[in-house]
mmCIF file of the C-alpha atoms, coordinates in Angstrom:
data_MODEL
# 
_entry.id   MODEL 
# 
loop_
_atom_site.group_PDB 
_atom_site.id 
_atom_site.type_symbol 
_atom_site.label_atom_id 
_atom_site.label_alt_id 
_atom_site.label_comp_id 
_atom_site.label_asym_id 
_atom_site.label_entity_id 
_atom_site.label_seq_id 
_atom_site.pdbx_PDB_ins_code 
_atom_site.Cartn_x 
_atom_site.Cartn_y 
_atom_site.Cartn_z 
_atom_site.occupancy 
_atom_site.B_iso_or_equiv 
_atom_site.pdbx_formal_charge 
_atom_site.auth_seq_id 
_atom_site.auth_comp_id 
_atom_site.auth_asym_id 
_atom_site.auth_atom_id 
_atom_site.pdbx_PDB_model_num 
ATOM 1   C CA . UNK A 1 1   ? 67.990 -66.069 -18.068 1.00 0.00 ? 1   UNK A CA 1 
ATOM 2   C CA . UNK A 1 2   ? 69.450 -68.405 -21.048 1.00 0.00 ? 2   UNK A CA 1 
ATOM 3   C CA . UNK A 1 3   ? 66.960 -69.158 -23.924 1.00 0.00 ? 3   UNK A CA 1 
ATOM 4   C CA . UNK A 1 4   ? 67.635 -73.113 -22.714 1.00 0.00 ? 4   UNK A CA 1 
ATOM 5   C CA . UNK A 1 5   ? 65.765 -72.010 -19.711 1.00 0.00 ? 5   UNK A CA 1 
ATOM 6   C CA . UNK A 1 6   ? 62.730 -70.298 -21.599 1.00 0.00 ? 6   UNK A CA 1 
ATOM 7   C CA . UNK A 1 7   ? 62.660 -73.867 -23.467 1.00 0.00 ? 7   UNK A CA 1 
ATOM 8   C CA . UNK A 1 8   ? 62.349 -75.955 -20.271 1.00 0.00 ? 8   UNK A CA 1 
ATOM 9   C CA . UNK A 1 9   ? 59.990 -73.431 -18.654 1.00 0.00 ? 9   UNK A CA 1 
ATOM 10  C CA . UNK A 1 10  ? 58.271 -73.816 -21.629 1.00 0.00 ? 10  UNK A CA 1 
ATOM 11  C CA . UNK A 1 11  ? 57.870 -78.034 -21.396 1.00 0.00 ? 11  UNK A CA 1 
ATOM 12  C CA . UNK A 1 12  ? 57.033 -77.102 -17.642 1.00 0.00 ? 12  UNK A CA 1 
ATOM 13  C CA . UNK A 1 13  ? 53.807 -75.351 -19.043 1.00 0.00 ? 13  UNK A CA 1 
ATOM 14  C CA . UNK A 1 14  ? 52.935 -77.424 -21.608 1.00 0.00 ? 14  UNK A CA 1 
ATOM 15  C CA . UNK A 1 15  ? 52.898 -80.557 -18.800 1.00 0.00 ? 15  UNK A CA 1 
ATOM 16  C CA . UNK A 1 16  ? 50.945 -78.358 -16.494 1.00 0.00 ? 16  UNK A CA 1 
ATOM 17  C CA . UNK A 1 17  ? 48.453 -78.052 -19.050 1.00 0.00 ? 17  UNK A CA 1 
ATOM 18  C CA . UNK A 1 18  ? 47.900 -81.511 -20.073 1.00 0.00 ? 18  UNK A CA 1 
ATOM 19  C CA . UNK A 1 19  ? 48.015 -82.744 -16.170 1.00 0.00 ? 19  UNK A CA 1 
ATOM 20  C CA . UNK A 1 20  ? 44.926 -79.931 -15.816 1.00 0.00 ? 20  UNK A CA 1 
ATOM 21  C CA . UNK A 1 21  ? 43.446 -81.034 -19.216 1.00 0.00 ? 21  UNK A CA 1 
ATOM 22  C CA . UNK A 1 22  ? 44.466 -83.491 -21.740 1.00 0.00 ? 22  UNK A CA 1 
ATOM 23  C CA . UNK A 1 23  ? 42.345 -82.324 -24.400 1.00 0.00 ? 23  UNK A CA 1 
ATOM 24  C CA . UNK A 1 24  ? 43.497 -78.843 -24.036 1.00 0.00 ? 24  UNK A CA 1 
ATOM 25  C CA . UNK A 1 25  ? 46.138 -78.434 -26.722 1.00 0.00 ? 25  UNK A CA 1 
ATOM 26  C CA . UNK A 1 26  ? 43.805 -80.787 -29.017 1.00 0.00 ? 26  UNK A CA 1 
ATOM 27  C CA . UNK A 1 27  ? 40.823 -77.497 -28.694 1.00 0.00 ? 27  UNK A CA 1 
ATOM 28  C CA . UNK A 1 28  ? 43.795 -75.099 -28.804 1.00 0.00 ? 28  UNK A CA 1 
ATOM 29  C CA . UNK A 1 29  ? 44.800 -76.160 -32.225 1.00 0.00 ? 29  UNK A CA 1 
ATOM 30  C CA . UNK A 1 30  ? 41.818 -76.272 -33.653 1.00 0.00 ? 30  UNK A CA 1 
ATOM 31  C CA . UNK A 1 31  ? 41.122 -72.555 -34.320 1.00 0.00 ? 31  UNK A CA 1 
ATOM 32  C CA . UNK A 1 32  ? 40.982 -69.330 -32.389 1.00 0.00 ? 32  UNK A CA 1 
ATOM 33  C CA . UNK A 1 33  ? 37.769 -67.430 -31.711 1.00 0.00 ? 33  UNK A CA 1 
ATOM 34  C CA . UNK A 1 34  ? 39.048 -64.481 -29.560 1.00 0.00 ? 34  UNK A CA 1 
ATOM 35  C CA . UNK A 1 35  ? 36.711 -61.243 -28.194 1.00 0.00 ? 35  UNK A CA 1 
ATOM 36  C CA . UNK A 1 36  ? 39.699 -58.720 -27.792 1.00 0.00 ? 36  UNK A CA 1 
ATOM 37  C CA . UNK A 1 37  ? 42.234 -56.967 -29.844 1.00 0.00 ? 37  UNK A CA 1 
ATOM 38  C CA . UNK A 1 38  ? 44.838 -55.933 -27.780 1.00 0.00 ? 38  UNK A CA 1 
ATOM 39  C CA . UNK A 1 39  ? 47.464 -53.099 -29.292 1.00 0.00 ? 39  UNK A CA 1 
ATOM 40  C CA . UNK A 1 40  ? 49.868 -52.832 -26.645 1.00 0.00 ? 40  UNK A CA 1 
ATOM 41  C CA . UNK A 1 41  ? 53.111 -51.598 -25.994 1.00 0.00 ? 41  UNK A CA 1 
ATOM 42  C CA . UNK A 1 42  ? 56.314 -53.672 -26.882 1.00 0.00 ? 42  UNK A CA 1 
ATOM 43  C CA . UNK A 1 43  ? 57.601 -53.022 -23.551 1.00 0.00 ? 43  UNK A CA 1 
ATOM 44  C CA . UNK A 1 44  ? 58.199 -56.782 -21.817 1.00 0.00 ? 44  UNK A CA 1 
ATOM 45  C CA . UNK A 1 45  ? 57.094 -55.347 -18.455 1.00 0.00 ? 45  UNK A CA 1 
ATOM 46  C CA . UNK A 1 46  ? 53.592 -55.430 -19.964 1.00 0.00 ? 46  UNK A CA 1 
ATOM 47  C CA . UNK A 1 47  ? 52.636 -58.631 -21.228 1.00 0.00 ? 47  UNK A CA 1 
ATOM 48  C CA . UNK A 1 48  ? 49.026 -58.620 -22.460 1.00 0.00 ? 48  UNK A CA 1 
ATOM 49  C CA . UNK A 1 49  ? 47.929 -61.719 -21.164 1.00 0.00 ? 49  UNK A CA 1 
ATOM 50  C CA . UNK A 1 50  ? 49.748 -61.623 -17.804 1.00 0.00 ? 50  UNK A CA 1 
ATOM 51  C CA . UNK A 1 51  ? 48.225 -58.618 -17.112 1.00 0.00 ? 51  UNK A CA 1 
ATOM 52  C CA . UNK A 1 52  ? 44.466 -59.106 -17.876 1.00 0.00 ? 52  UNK A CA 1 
ATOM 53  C CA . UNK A 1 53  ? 44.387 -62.836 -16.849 1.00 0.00 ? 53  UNK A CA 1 
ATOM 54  C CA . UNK A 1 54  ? 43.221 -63.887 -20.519 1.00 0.00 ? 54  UNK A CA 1 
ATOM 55  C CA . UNK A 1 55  ? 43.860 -67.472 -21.431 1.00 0.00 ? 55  UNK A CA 1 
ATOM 56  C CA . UNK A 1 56  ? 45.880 -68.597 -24.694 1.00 0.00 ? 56  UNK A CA 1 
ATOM 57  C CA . UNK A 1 57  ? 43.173 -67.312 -27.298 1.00 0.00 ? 57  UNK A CA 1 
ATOM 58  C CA . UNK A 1 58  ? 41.153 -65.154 -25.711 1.00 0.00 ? 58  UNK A CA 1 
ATOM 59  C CA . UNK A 1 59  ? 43.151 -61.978 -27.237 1.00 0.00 ? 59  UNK A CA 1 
ATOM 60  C CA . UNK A 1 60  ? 44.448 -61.111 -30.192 1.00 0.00 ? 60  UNK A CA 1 
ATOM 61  C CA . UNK A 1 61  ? 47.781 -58.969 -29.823 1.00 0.00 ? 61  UNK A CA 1 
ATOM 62  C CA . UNK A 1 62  ? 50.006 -56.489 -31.805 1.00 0.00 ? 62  UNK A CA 1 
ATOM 63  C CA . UNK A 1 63  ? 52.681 -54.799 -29.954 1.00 0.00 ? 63  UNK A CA 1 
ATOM 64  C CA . UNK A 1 64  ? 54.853 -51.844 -30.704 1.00 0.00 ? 64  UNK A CA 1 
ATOM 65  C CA . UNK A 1 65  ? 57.080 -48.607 -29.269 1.00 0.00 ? 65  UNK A CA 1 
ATOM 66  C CA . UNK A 1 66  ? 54.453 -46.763 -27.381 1.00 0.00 ? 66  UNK A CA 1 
ATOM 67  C CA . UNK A 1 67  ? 51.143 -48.501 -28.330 1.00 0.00 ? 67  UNK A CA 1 
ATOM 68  C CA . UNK A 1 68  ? 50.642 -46.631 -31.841 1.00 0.00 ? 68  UNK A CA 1 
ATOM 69  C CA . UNK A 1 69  ? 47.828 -46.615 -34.262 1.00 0.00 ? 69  UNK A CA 1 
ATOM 70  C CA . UNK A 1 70  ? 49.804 -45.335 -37.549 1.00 0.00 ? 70  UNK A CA 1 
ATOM 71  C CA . UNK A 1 71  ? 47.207 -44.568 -40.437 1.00 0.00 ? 71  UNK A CA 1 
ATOM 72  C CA . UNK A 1 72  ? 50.878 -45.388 -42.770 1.00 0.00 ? 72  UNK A CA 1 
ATOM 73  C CA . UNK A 1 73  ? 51.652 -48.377 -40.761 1.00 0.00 ? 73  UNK A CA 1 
ATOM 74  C CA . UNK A 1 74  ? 50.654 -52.191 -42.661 1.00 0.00 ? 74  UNK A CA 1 
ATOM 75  C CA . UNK A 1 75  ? 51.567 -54.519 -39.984 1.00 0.00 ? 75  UNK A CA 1 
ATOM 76  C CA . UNK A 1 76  ? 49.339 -52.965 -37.789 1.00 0.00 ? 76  UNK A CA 1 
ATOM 77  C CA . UNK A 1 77  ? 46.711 -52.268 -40.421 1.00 0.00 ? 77  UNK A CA 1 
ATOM 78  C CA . UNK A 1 78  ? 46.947 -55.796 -41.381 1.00 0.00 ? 78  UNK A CA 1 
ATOM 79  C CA . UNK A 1 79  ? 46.594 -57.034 -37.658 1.00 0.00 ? 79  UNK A CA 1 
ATOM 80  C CA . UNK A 1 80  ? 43.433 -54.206 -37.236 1.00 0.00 ? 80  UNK A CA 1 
ATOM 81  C CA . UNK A 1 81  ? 41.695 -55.826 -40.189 1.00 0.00 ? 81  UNK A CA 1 
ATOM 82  C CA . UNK A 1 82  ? 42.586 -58.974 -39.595 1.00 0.00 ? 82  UNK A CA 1 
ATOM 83  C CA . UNK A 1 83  ? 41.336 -58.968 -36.336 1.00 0.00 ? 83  UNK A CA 1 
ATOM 84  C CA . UNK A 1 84  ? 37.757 -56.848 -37.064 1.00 0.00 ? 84  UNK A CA 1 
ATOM 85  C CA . UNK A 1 85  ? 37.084 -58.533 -40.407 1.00 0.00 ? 85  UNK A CA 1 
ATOM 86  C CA . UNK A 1 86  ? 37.959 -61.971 -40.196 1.00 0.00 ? 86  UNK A CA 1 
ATOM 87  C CA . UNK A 1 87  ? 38.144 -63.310 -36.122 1.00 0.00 ? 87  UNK A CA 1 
ATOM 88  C CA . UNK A 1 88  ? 35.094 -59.906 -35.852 1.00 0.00 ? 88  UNK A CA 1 
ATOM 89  C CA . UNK A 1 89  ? 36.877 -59.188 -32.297 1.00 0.00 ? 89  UNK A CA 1 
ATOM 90  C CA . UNK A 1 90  ? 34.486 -57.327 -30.046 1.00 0.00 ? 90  UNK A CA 1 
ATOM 91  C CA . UNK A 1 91  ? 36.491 -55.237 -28.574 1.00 0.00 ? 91  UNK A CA 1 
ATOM 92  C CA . UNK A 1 92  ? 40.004 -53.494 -29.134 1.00 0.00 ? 92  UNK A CA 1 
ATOM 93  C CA . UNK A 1 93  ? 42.113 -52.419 -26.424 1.00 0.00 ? 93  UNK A CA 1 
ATOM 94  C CA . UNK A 1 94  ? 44.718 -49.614 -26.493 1.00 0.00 ? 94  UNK A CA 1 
ATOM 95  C CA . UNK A 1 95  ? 46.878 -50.613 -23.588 1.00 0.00 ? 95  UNK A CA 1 
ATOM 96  C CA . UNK A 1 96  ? 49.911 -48.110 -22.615 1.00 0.00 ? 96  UNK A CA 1 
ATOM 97  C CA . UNK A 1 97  ? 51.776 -47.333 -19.660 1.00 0.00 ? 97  UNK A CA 1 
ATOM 98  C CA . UNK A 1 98  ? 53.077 -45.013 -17.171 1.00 0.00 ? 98  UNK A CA 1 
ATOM 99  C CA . UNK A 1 99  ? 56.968 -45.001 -16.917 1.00 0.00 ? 99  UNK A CA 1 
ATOM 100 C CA . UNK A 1 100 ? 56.914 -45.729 -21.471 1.00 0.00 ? 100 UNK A CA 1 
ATOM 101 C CA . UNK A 1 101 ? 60.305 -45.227 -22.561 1.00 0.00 ? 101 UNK A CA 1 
ATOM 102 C CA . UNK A 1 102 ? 58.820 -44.377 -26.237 1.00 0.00 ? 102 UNK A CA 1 
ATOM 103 C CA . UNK A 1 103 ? 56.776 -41.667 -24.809 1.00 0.00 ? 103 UNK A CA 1 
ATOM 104 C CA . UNK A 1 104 ? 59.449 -40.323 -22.520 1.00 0.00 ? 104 UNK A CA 1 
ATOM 105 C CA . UNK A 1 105 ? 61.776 -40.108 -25.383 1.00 0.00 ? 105 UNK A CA 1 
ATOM 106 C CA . UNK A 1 106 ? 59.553 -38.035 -27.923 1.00 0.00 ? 106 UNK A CA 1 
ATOM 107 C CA . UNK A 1 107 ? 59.483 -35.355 -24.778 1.00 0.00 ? 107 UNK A CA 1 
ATOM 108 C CA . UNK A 1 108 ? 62.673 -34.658 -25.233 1.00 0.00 ? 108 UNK A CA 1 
ATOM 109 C CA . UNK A 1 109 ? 64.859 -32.837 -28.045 1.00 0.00 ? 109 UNK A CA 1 
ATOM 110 C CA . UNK A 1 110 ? 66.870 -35.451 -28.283 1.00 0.00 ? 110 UNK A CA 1 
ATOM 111 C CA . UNK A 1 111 ? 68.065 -37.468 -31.217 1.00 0.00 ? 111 UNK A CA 1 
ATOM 112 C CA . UNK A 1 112 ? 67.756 -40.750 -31.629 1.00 0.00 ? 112 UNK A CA 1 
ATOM 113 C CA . UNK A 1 113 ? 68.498 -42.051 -34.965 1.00 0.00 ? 113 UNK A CA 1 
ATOM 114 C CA . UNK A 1 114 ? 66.126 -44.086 -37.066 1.00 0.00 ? 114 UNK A CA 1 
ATOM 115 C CA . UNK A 1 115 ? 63.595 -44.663 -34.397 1.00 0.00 ? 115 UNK A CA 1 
ATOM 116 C CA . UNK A 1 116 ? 62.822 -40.376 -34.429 1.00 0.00 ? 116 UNK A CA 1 
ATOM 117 C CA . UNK A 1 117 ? 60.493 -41.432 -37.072 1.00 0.00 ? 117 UNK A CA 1 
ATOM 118 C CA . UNK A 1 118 ? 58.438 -43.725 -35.081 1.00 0.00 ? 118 UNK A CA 1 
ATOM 119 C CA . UNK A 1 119 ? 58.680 -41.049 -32.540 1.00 0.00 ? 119 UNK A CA 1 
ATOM 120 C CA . UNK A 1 120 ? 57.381 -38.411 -34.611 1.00 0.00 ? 120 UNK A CA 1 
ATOM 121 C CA . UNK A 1 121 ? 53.984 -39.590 -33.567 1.00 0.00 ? 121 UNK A CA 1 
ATOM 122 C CA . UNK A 1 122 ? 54.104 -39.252 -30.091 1.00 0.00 ? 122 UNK A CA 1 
ATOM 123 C CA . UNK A 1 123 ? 55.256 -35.643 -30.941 1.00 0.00 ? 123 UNK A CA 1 
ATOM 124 C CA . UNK A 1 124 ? 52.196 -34.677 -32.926 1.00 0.00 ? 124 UNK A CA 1 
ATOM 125 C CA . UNK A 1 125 ? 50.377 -35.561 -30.131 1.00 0.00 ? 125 UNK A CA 1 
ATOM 126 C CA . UNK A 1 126 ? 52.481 -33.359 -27.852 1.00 0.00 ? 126 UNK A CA 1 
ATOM 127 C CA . UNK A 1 127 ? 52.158 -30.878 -30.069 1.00 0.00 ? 127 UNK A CA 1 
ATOM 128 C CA . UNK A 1 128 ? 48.473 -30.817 -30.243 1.00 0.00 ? 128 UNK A CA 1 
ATOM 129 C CA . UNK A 1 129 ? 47.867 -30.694 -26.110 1.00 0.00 ? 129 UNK A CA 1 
ATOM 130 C CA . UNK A 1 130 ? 50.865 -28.626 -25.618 1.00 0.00 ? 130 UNK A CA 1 
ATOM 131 C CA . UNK A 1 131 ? 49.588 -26.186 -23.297 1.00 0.00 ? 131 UNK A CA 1 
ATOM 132 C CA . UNK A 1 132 ? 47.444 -28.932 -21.393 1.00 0.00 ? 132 UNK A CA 1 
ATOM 133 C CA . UNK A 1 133 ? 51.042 -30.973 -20.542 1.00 0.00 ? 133 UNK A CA 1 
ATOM 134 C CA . UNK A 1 134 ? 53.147 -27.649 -20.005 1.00 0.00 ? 134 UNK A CA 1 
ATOM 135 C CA . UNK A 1 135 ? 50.632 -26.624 -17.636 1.00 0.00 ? 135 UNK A CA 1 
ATOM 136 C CA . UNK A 1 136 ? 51.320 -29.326 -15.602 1.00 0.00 ? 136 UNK A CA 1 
ATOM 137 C CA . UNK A 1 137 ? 54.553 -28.327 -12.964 1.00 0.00 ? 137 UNK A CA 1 
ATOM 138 C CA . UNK A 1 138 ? 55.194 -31.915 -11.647 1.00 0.00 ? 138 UNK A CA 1 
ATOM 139 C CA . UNK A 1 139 ? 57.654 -33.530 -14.455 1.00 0.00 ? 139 UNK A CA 1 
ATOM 140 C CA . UNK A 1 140 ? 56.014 -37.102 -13.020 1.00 0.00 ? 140 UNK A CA 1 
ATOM 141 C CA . UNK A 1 141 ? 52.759 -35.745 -13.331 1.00 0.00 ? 141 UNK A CA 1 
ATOM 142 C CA . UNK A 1 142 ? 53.376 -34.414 -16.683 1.00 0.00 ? 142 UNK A CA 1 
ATOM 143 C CA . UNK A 1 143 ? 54.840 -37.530 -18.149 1.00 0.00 ? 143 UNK A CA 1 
ATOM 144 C CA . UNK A 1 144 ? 52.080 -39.732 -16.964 1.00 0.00 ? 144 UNK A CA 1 
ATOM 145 C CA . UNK A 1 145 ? 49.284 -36.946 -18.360 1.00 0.00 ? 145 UNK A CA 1 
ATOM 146 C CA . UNK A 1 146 ? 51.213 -37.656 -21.869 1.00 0.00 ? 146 UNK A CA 1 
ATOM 147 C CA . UNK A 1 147 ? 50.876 -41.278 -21.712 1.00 0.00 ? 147 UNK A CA 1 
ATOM 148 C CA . UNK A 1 148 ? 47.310 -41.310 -21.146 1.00 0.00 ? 148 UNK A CA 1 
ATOM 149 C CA . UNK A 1 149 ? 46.886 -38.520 -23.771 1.00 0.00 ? 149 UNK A CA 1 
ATOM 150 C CA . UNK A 1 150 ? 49.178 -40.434 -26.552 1.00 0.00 ? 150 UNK A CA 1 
ATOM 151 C CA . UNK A 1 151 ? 46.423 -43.437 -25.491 1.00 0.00 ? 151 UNK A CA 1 
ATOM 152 C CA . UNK A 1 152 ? 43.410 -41.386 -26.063 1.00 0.00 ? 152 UNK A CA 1 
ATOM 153 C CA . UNK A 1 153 ? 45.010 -40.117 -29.473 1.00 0.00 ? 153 UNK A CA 1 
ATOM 154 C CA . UNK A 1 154 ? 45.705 -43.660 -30.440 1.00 0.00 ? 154 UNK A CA 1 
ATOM 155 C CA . UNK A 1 155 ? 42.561 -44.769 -29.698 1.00 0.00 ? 155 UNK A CA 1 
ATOM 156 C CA . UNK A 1 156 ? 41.003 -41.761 -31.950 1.00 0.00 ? 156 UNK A CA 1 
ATOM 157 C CA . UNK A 1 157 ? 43.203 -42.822 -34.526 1.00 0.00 ? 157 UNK A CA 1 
ATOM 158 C CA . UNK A 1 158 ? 41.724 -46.492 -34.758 1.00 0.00 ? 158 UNK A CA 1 
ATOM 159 C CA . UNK A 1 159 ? 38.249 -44.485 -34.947 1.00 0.00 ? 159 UNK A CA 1 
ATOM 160 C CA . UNK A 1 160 ? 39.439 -42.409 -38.270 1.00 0.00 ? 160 UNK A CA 1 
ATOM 161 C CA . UNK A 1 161 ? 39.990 -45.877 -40.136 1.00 0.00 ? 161 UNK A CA 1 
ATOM 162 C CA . UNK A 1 162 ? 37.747 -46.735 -42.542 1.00 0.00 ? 162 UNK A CA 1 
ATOM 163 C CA . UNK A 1 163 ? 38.186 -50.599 -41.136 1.00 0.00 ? 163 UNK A CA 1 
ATOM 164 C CA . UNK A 1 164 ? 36.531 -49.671 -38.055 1.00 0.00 ? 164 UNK A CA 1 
ATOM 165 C CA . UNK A 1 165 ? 33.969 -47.409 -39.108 1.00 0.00 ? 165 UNK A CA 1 
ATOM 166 C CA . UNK A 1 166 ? 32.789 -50.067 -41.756 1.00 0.00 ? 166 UNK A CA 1 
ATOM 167 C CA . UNK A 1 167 ? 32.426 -52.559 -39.209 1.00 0.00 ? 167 UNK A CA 1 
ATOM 168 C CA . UNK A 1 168 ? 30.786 -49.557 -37.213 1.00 0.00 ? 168 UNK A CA 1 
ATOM 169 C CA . UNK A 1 169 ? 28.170 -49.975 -39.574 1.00 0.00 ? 169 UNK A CA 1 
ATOM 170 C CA . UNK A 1 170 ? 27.930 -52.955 -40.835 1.00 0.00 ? 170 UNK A CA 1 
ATOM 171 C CA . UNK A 1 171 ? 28.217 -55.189 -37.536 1.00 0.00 ? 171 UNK A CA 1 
ATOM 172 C CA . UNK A 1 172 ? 27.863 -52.565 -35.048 1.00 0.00 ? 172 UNK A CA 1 
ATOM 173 C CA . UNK A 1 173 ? 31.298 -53.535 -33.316 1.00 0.00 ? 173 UNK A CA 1 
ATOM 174 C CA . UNK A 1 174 ? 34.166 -53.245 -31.956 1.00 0.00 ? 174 UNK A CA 1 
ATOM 175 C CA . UNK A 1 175 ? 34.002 -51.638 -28.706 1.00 0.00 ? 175 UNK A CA 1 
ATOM 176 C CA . UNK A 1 176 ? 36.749 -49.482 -28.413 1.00 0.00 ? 176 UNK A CA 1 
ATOM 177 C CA . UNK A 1 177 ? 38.605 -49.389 -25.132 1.00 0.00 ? 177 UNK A CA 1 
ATOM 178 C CA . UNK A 1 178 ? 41.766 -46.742 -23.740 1.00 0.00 ? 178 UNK A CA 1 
ATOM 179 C CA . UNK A 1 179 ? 43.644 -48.030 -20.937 1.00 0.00 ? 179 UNK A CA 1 
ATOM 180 C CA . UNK A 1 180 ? 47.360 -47.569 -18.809 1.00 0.00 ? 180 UNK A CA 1 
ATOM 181 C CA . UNK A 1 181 ? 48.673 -50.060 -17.231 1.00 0.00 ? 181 UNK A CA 1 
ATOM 182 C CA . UNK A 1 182 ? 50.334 -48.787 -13.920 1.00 0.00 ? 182 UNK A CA 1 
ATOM 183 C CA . UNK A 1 183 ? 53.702 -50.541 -13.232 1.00 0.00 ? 183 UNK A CA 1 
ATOM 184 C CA . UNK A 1 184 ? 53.758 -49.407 -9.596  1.00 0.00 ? 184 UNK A CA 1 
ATOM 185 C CA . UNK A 1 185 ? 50.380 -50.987 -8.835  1.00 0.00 ? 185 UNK A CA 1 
ATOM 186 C CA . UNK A 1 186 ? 50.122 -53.613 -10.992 1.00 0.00 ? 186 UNK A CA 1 
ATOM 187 C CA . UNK A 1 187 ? 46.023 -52.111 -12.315 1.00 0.00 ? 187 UNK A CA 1 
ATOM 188 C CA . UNK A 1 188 ? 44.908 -51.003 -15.064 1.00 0.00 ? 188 UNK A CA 1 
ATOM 189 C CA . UNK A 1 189 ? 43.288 -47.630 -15.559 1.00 0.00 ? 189 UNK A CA 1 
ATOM 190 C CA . UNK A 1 190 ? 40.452 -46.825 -18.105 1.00 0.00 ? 190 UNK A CA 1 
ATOM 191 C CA . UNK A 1 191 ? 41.082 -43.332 -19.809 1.00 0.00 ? 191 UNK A CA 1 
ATOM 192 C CA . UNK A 1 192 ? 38.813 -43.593 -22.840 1.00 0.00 ? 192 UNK A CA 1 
ATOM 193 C CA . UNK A 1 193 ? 35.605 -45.916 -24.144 1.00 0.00 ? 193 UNK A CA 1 
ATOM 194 C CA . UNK A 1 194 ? 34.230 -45.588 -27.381 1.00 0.00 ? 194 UNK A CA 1 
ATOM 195 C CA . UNK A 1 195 ? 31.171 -47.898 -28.029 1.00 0.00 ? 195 UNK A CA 1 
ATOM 196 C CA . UNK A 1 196 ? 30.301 -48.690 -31.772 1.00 0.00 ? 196 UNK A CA 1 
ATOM 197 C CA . UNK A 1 197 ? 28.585 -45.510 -33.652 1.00 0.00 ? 197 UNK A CA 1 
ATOM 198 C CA . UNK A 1 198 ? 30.453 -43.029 -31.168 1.00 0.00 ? 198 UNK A CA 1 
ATOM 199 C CA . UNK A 1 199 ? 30.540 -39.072 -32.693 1.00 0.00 ? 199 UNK A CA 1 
ATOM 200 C CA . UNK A 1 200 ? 33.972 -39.483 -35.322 1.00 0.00 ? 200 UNK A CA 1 
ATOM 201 C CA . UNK A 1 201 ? 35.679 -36.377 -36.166 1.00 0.00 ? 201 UNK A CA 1 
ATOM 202 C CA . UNK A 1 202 ? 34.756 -33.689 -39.252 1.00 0.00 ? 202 UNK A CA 1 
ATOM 203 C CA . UNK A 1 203 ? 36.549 -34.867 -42.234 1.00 0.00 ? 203 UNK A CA 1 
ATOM 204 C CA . UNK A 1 204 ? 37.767 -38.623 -40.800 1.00 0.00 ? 204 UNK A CA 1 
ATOM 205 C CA . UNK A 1 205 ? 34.205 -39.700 -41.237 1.00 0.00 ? 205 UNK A CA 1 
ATOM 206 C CA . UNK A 1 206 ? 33.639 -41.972 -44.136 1.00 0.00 ? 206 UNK A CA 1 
ATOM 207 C CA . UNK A 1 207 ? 30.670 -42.491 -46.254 1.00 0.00 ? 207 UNK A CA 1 
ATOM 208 C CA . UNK A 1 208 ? 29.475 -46.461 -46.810 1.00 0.00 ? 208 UNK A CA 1 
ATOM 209 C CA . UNK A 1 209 ? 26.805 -48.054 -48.846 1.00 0.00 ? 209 UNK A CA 1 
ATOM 210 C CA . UNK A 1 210 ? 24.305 -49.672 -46.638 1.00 0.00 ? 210 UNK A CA 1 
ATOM 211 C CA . UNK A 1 211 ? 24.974 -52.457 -44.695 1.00 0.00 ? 211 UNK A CA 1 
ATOM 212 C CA . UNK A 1 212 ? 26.933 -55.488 -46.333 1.00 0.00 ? 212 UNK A CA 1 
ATOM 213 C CA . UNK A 1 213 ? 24.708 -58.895 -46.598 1.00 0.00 ? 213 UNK A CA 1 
# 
């Protein structure tokens, strides 16, 4: 496909729209009010809103290698805060996949070049289940037990920030949500769900002043 094509698909959709409903783009523009934060993987087999059915601003999305919540990582933090603090999303989804070539690749001992350090974190979570994956015979098996595991990680990971635990407390959302999008079936699988106030971890816990006015 040539990008001329994605620009007359494009005026295709936009017609469609207005031929359903001519005041559509005029609401569209006006603002965006959506429920879900999606933090997907970049992979363009898994396009959030093709997959779910959501309309154009229904979810909010950030995408990257292998669906990861980096504590180090400002685009995401600024997308998480963003999204909790500001548009006070009611739910965030942590959507991966089976078949991820970002998790395949941090199973392996090979190199890589710059993206090893984006890796690294799919590693630590290898790491800390080792003998859960290893005890699995069935390399298929195995690799799809590691993609739902790097999922439930991830999601932990948005429950150690202190921009979800304030909001935890203060609003009593988000909803937090695990899922893996199968590739082979087309459905979605839920792995993890975390409602607001859920159990957090030892020392991750934060300490806030009571509720915000």
């Amino acid at each position: 496909m040539q990008p001329y094509q994605l620009l007359q698909n494009n005026k295709a959709w936009a017609a469609g729209r207005l031929q359903h409903d001519e005041h559509y783009f005029d609401r569209l523009a006006e603002g965006q009010e959506p429920d879900f934060l999606w933090i997907g993987c970049a992979d363009s087999r898994v396009p959030a809103d093709a997959v779910t059915g959501a309309d154009p601003g229904q979810m909010f999305v950030h995408r990257n290698v292998a669906n990861l919540v980096v504590h180090t990582d400002m685009n995401m933090l600024a997308v998480l805060q963003y999204a909790v603090e500001v548009l006070k999303v009611k739910h965030i989804i942590v959507c991966g996949h089976y078949g991820c070539g970002g998790v395949k690749s941090a199973m392996t001992h090979t190199d890589f070049g710059l993206i090893n350090k984006w890796l690294r974190n799919i590693k630590d979570v290898y790491e800390k289940h080792e003998g859960e994956i290893d005890a699995v015979t069935d390399p298929v098996k195995r690799f799809d037990l590691m993609v739902e595991l790097n999922v439930r990680e991830q999601v932990k990971n948005l429950q150690k920030t202190t921009i979800v635990q304030r909001a935890w407390k203060n609003f009593g959302s988000p909803h937090l949500h695990g899922w893996v999008f199968d590739l082979k079936t087309g459905l979605i699988h839920e792995i993890l769900d975390l409602p607001p106030g859920s159990p957090i971890e030892g020392i991750f816990r934060y300490d806030f002043p009571e509720a915000e006015e």
